[in-house]
N, CA, C and O atoms as a GROMACS GRO file, in nm:
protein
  468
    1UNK      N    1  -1.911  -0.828   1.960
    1UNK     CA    2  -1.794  -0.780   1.889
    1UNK      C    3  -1.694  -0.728   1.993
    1UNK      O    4  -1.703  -0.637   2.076
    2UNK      N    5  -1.593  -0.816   1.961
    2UNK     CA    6  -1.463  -0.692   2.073
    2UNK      C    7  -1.392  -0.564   2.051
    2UNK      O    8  -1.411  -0.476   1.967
    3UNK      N    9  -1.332  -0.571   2.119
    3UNK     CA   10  -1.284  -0.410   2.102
    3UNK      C   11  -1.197  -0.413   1.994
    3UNK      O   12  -1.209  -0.336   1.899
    4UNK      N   13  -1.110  -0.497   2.001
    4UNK     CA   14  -0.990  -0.525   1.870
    4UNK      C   15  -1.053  -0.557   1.697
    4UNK      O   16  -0.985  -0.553   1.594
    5UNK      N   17  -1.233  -0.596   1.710
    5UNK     CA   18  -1.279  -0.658   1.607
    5UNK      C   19  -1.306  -0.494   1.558
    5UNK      O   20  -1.260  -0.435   1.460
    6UNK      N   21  -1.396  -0.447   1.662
    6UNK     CA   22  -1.472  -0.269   1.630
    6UNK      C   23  -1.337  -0.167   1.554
    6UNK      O   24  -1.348  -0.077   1.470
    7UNK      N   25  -1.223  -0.218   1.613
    7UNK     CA   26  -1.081  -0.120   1.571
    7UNK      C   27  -1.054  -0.138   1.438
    7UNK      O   28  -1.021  -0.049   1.361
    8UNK      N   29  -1.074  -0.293   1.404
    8UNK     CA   30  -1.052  -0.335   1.281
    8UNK      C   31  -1.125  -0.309   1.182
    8UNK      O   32  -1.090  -0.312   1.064
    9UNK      N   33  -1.260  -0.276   1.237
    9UNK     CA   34  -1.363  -0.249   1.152
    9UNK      C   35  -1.380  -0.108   1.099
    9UNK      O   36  -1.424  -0.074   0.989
   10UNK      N   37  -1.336  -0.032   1.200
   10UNK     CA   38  -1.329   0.144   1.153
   10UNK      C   39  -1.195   0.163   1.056
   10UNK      O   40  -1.205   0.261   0.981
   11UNK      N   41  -1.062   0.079   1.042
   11UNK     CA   42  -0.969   0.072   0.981
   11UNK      C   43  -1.007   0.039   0.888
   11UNK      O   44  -0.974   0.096   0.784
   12UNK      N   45  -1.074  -0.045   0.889
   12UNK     CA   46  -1.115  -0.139   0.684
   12UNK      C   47  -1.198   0.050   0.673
   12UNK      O   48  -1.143   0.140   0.608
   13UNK      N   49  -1.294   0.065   0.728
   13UNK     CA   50  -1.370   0.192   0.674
   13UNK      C   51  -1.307   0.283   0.623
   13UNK      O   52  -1.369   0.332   0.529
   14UNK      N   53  -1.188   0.341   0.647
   14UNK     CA   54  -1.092   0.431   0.680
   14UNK      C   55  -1.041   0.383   0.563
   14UNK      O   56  -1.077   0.459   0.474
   15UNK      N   57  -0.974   0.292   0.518
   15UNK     CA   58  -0.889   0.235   0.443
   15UNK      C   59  -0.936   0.268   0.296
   15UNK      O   60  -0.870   0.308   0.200
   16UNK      N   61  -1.034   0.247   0.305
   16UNK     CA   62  -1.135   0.256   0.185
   16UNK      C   63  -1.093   0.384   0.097
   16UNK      O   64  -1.070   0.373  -0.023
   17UNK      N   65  -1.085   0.521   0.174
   17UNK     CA   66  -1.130   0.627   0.110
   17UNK      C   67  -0.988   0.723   0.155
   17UNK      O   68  -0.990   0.845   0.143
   18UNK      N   69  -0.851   0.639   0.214
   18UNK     CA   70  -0.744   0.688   0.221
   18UNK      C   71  -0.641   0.583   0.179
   18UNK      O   72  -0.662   0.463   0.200
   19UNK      N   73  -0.497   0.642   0.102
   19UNK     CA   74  -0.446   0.566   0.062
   19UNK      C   75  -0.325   0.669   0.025
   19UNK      O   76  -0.351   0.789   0.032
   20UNK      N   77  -0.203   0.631  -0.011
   20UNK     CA   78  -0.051   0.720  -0.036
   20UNK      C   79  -0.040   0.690  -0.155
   20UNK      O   80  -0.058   0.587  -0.220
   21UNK      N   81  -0.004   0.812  -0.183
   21UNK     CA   82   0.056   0.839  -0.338
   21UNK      C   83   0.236   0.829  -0.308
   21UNK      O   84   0.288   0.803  -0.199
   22UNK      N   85   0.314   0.859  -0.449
   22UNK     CA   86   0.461   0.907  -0.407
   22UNK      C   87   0.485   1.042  -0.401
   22UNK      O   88   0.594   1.095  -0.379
   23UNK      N   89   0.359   1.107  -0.426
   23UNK     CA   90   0.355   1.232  -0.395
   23UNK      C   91   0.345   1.270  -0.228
   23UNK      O   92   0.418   1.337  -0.155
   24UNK      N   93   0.214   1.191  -0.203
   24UNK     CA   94   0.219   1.206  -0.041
   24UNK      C   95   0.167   1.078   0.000
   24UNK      O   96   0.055   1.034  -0.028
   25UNK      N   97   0.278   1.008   0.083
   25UNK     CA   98   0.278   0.872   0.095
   25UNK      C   99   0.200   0.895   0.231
   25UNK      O  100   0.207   1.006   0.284
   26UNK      N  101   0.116   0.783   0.296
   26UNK     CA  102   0.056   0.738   0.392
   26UNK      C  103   0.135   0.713   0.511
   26UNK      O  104   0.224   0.628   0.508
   27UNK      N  105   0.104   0.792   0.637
   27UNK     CA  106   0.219   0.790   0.771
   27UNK      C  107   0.071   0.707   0.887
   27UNK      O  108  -0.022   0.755   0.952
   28UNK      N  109   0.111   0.593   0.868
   28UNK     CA  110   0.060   0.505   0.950
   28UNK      C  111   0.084   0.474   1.110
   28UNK      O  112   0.200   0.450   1.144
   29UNK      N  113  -0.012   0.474   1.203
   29UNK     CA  114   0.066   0.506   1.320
   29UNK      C  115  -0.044   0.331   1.402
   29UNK      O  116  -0.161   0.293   1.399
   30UNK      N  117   0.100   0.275   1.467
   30UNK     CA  118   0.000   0.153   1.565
   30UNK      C  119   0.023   0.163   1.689
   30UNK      O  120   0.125   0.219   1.730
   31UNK      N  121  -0.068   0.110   1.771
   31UNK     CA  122   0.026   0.142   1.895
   31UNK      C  123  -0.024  -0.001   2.017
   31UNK      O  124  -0.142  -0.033   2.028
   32UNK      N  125   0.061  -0.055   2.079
   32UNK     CA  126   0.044  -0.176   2.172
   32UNK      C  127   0.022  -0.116   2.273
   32UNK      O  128  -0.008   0.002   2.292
   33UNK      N  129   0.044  -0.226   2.359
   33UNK     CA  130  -0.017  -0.147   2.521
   33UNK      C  131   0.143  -0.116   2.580
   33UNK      O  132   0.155  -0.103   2.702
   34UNK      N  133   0.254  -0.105   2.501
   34UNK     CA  134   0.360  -0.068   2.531
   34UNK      C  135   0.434   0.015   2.444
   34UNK      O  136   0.506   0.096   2.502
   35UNK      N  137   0.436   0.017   2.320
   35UNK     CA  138   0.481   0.053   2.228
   35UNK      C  139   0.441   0.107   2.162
   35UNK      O  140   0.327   0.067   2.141
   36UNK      N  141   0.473   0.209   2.088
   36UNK     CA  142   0.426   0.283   1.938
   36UNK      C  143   0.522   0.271   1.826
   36UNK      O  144   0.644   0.260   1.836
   37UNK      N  145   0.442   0.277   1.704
   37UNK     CA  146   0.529   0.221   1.542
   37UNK      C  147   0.472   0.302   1.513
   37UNK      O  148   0.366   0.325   1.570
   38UNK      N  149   0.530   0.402   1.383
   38UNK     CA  150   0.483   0.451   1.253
   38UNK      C  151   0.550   0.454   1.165
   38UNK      O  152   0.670   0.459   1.191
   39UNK      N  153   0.514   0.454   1.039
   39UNK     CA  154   0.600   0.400   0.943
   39UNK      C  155   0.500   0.500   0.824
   39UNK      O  156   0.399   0.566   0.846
   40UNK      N  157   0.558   0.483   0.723
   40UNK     CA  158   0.503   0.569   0.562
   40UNK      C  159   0.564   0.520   0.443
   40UNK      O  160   0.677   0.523   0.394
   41UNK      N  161   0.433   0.466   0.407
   41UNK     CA  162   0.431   0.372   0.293
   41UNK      C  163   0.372   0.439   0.184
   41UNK      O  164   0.310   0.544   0.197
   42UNK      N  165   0.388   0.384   0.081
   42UNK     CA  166   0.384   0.467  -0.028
   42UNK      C  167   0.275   0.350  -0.104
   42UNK      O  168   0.315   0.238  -0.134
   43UNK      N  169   0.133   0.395  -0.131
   43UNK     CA  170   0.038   0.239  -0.130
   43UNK      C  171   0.025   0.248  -0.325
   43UNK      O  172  -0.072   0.212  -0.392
   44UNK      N  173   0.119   0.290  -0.362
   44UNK     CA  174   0.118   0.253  -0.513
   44UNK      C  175   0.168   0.172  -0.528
   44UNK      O  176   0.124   0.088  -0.606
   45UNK      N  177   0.330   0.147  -0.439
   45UNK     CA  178   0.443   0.094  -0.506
   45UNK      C  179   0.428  -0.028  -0.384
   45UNK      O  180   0.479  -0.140  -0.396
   46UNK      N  181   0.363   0.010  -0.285
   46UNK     CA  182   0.401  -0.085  -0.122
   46UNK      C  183   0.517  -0.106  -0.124
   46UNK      O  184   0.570  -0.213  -0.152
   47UNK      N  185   0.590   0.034  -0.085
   47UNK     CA  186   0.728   0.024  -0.012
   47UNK      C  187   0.694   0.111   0.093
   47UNK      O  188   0.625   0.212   0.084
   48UNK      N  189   0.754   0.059   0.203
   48UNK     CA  190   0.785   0.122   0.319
   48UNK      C  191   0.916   0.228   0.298
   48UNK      O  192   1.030   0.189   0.272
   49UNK      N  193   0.877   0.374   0.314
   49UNK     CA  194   0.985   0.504   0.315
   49UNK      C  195   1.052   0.536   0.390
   49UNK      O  196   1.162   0.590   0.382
   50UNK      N  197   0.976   0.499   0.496
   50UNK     CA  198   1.050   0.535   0.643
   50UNK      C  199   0.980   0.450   0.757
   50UNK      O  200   0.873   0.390   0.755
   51UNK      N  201   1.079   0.466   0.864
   51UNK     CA  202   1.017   0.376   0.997
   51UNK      C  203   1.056   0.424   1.100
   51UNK      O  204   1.167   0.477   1.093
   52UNK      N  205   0.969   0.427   1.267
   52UNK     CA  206   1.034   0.453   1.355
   52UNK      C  207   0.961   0.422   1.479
   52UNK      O  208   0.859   0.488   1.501
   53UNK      N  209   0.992   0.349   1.546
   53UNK     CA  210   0.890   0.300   1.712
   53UNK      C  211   0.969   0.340   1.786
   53UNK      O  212   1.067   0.411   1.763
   54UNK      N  213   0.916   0.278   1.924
   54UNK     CA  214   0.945   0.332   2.070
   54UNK      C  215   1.075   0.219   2.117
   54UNK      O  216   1.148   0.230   2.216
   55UNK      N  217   1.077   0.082   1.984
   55UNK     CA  218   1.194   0.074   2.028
   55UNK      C  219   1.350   0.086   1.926
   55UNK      O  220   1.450   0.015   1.934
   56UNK      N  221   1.330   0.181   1.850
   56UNK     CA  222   1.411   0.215   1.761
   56UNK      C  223   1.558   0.241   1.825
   56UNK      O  224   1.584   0.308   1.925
   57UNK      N  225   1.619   0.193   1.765
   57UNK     CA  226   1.802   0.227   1.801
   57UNK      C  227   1.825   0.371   1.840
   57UNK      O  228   1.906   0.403   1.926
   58UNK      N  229   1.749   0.457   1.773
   58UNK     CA  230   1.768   0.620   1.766
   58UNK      C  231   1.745   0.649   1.909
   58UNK      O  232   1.815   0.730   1.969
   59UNK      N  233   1.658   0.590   1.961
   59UNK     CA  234   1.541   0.646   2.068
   59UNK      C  235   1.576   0.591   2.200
   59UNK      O  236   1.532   0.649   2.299
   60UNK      N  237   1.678   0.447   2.220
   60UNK     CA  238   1.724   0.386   2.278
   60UNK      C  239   1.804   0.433   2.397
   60UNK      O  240   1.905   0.491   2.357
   61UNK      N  241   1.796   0.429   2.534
   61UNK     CA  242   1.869   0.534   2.614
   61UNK      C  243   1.865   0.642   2.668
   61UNK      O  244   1.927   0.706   2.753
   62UNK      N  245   1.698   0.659   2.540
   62UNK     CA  246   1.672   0.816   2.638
   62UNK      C  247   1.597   0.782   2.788
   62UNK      O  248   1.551   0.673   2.822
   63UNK      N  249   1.598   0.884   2.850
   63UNK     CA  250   1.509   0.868   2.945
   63UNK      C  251   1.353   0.821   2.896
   63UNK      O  252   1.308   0.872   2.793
   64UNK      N  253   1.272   0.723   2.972
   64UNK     CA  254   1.171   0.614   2.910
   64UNK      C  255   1.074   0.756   2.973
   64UNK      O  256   1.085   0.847   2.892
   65UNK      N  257   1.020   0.781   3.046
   65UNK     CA  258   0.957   0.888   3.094
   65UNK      C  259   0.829   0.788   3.022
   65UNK      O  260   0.841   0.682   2.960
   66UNK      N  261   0.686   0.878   3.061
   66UNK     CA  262   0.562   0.786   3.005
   66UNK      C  263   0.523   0.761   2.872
   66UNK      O  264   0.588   0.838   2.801
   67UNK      N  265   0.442   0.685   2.797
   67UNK     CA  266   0.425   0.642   2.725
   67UNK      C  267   0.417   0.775   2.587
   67UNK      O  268   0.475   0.764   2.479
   68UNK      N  269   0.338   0.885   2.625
   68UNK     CA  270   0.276   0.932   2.538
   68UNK      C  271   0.438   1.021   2.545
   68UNK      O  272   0.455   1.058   2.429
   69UNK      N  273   0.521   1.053   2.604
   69UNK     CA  274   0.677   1.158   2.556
   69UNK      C  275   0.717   1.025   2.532
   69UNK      O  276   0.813   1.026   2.608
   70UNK      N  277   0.717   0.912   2.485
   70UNK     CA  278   0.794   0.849   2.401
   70UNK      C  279   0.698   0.857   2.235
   70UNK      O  280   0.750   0.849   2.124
   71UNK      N  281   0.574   0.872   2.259
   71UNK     CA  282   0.504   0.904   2.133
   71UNK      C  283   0.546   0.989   2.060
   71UNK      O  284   0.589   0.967   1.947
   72UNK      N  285   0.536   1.171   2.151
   72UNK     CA  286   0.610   1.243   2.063
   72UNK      C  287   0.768   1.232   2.022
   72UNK      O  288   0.815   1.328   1.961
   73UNK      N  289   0.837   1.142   2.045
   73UNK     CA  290   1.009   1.128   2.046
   73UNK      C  291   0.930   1.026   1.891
   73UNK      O  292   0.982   1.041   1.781
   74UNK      N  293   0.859   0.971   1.901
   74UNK     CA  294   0.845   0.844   1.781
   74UNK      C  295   0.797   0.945   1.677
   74UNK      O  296   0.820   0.929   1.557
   75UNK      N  297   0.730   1.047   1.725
   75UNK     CA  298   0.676   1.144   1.608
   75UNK      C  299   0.773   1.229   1.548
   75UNK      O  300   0.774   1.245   1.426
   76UNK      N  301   0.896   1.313   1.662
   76UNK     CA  302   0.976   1.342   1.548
   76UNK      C  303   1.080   1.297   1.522
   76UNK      O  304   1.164   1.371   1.470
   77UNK      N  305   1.115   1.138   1.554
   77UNK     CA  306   1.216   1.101   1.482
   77UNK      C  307   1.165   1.012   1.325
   77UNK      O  308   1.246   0.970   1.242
   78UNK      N  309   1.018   1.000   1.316
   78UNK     CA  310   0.970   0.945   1.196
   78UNK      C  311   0.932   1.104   1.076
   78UNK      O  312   0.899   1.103   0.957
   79UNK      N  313   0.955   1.218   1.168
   79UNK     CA  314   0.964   1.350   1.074
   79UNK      C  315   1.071   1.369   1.029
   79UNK      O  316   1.076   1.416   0.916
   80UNK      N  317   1.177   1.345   1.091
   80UNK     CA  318   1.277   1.360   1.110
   80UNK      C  319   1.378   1.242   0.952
   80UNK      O  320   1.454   1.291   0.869
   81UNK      N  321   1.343   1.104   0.961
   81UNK     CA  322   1.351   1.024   0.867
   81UNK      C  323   1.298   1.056   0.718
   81UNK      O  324   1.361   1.030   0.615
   82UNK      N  325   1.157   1.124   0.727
   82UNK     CA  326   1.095   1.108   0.634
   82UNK      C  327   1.167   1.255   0.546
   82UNK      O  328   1.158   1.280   0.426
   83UNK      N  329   1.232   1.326   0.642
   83UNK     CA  330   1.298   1.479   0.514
   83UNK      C  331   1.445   1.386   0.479
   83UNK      O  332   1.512   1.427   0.385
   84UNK      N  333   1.474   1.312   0.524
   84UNK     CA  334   1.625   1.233   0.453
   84UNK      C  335   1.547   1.126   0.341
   84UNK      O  336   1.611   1.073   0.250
   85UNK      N  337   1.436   1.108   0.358
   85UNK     CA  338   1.401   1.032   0.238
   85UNK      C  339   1.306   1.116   0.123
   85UNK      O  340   1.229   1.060   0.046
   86UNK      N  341   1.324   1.239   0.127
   86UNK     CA  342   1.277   1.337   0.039
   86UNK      C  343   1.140   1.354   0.092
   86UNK      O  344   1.092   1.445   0.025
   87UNK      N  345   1.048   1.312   0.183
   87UNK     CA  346   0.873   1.321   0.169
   87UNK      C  347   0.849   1.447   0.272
   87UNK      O  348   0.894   1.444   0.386
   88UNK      N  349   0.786   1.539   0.228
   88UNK     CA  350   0.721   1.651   0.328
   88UNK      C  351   0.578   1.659   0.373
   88UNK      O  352   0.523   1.691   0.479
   89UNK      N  353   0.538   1.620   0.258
   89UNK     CA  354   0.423   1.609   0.310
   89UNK      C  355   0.328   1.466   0.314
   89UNK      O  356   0.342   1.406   0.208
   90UNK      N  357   0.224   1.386   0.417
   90UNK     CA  358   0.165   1.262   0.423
   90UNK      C  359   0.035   1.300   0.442
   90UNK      O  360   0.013   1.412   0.487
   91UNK      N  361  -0.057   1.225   0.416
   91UNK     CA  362  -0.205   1.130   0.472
   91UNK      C  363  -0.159   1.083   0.604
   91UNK      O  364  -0.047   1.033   0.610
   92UNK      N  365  -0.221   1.090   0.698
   92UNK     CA  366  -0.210   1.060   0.825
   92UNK      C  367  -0.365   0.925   0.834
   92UNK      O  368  -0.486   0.940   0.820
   93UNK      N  369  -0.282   0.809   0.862
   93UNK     CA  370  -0.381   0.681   0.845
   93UNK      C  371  -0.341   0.680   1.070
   93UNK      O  372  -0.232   0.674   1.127
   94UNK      N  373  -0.445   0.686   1.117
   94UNK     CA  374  -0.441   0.648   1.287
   94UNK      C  375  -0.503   0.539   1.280
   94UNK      O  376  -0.540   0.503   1.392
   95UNK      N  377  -0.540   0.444   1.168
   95UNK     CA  378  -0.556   0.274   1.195
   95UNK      C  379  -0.636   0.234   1.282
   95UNK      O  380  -0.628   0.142   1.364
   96UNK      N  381  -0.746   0.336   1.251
   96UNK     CA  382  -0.885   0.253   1.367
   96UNK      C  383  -0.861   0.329   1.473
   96UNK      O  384  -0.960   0.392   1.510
   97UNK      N  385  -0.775   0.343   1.528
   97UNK     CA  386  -0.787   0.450   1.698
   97UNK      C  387  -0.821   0.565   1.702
   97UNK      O  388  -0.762   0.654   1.640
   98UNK      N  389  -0.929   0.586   1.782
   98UNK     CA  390  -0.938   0.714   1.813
   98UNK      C  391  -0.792   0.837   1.844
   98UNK      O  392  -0.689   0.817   1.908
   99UNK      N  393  -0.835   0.957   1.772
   99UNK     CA  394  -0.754   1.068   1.732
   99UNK      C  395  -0.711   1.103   1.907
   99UNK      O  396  -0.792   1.180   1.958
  100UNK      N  397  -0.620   1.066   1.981
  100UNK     CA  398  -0.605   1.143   2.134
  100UNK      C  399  -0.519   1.070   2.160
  100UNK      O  400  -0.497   0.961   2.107
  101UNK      N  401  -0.421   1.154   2.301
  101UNK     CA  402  -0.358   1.042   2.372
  101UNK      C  403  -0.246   1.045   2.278
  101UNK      O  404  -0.205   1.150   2.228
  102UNK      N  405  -0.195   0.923   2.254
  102UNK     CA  406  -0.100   0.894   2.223
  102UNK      C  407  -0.102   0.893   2.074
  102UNK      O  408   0.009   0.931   2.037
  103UNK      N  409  -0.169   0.870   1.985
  103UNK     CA  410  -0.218   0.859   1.853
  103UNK      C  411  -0.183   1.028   1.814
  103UNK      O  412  -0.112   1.077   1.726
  104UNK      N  413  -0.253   1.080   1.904
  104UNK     CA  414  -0.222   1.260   1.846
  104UNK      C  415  -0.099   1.261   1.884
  104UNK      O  416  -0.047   1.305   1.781
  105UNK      N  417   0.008   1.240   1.975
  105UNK     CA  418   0.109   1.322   2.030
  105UNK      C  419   0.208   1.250   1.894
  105UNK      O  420   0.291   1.329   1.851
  106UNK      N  421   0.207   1.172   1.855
  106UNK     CA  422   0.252   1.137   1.696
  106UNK      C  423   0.267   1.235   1.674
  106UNK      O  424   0.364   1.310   1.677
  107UNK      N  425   0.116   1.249   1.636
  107UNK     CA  426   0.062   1.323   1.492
  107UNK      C  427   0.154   1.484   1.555
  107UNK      O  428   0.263   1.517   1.509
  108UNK      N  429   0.074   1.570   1.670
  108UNK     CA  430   0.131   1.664   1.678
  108UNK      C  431   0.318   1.665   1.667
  108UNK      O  432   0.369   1.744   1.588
  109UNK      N  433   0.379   1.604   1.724
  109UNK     CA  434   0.496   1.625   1.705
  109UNK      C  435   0.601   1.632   1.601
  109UNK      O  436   0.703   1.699   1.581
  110UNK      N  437   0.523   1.514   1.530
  110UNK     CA  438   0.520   1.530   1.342
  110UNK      C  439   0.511   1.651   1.279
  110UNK      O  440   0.582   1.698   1.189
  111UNK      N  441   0.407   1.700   1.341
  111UNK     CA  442   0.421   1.853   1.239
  111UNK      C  443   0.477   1.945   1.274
  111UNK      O  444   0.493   2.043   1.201
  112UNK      N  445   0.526   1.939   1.409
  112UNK     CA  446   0.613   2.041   1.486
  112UNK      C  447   0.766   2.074   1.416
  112UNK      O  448   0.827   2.180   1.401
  113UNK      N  449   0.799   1.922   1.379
  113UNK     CA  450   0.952   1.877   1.343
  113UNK      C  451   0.901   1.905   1.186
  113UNK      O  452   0.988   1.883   1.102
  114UNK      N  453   0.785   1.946   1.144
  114UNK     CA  454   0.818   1.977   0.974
  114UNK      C  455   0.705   1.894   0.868
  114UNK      O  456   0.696   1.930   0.751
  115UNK      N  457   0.636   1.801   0.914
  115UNK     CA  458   0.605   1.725   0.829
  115UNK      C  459   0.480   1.752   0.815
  115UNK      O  460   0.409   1.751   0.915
  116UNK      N  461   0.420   1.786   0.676
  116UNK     CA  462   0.307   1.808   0.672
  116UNK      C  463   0.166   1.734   0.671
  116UNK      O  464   0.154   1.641   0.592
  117UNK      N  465   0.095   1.757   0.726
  117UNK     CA  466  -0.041   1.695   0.703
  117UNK      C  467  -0.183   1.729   0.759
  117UNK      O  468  -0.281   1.663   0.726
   0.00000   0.00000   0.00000
């Protein structure tokens, strides 16, 4: 089994027993060997609420500095989105990856800028 199959496999697990309401929609976080995405979907209706990666227009220009201070910049400009689209509080889905690194600096910066979870 590879590493990408084992990731996929803790995600289906995960998936199972988490899911977004429109009460508190699901803040999904992926991340490449360059990039980070998170986005919050709402898994009643499957609409996407909000969105925001490392290469978002917003984010564009700043100083690139390393991977994981562009994580937290992706974390609170997707906190940041999600109070203009009314949501305060989410389910935090990390999609198979282990909780560290770059996956947390999301998550922490997310809640710094307001967003609960």
């Amino acid at each position: 089994m590879s590493v990408v199959d084992a990731r996929i496999k803790r995600k289906n697990r995960i998936r199972k027993k988490l899911s977004g309401s429109s009460e508190r929609p699901r803040l999904t976080v992926y991340k490449s060997l360059k990039h980070i995405y998170a986005q919050v979907v709402d898994d009643s209706t499957g609409k996407t609420l909000a969105y925001a990666s490392s290469l978002s227009k917003e984010l564009k220009g700043q100083d690139e500095g390393d991977k994981k201070e562009a994580a937290k910049r992706v974390g609170k400009l997707i906190a940041e989105k999600c109070k203009v689209a009314n949501v305060e509080a989410v389910v935090f889905d990390r999609n198979g990856f282990p909780y560290h690194g770059r996956i947390a600096a999301v998550a922490d910066a997310a809640r710094e800028a307001g967003l609960k979870f």
